[in-house]
C-alpha positions, 0 to 999 in steps of 0.5 A: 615613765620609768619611775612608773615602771620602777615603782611597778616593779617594786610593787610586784616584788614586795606582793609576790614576797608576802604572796603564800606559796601554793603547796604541791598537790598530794601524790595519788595512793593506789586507792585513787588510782586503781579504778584508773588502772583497772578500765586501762587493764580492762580495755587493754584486755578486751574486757570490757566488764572490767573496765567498765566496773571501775565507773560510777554508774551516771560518769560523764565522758568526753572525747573527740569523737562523734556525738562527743559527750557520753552519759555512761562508760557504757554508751561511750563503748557502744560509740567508740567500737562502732567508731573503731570498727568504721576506721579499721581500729584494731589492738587498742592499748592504754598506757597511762602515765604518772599523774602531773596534777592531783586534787584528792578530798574526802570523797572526790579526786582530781586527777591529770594523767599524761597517756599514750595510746596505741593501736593498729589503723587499718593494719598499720601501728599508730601511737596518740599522745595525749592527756586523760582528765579524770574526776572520781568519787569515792563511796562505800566501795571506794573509787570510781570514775566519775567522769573523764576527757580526752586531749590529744597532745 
């Protein structure tokens, strides 16, 4: 038996040794992450143009509230205000983090960005950390979002 878990381990080492590493994923220019900034922007601002203007017309949202799955930035703010308005949500801020994943191409990125959001809950402070997942796609006018999902950490 233990010849077996020798020669096991002998195997792993000599494929892990001519294994290529995987290089890091490019760092997002401000080009990538501006439409990123300008719906955090827009919605920290109450200005819900702004922020909606930073997405595709057709983007795919997910988040943990109720129905859960959005075919617009717009029907996401229809749901999310009536939710906040429901639970006493008030003073909403997004703060995004540096993105820890990226996968950019020609015309489509991919983009993991830590987040902690902020806001009043009935009157009171609260904080939610967790995890935008962005899709984007770049067209004649550069960047939008194609879609994102929330994770709460």
């Amino acid at each position: 038996m233990l010849k077996g878990i020798v020669r096991a381990l002998a195997i792993c080492g000599a494929l892990l040794a001519v294994t290529p590493t995987i290089a890091a994923a490019p760092m997002a220019d401000a080009t990538v992450l501006a439409p990123l900034q300008q719906f955090a922007d827009g919605m920290n601002a109450g200005d819900f143009k702004k922020a909606g203007a930073a997405y595709a017309a057709s983007a795919s949202i997910i988040d943990e509230f109720a129905p859960h799955h959005w075919n617009s930035f717009g029907d996401w703010l229809r749901d999310a205000g009536a939710f906040f308005k429901a639970n006493g949500v008030t003073d909403l801020h997004i703060a995004l983090g540096k993105a820890t994943d990226t996968q950019i191409g020609a015309h489509e990125a991919y983009l993991v960005v830590p987040t902690v959001l902020t806001s009043k809950t009935h009157g009171k402070p609260t904080t939610e950390k967790g995890i935008f997942t962005f899709a984007l796609v770049k067209g004649a006018a550069g960047w939008s979002i194609a879609g994102w999902a929330w994770t709460t950490l």
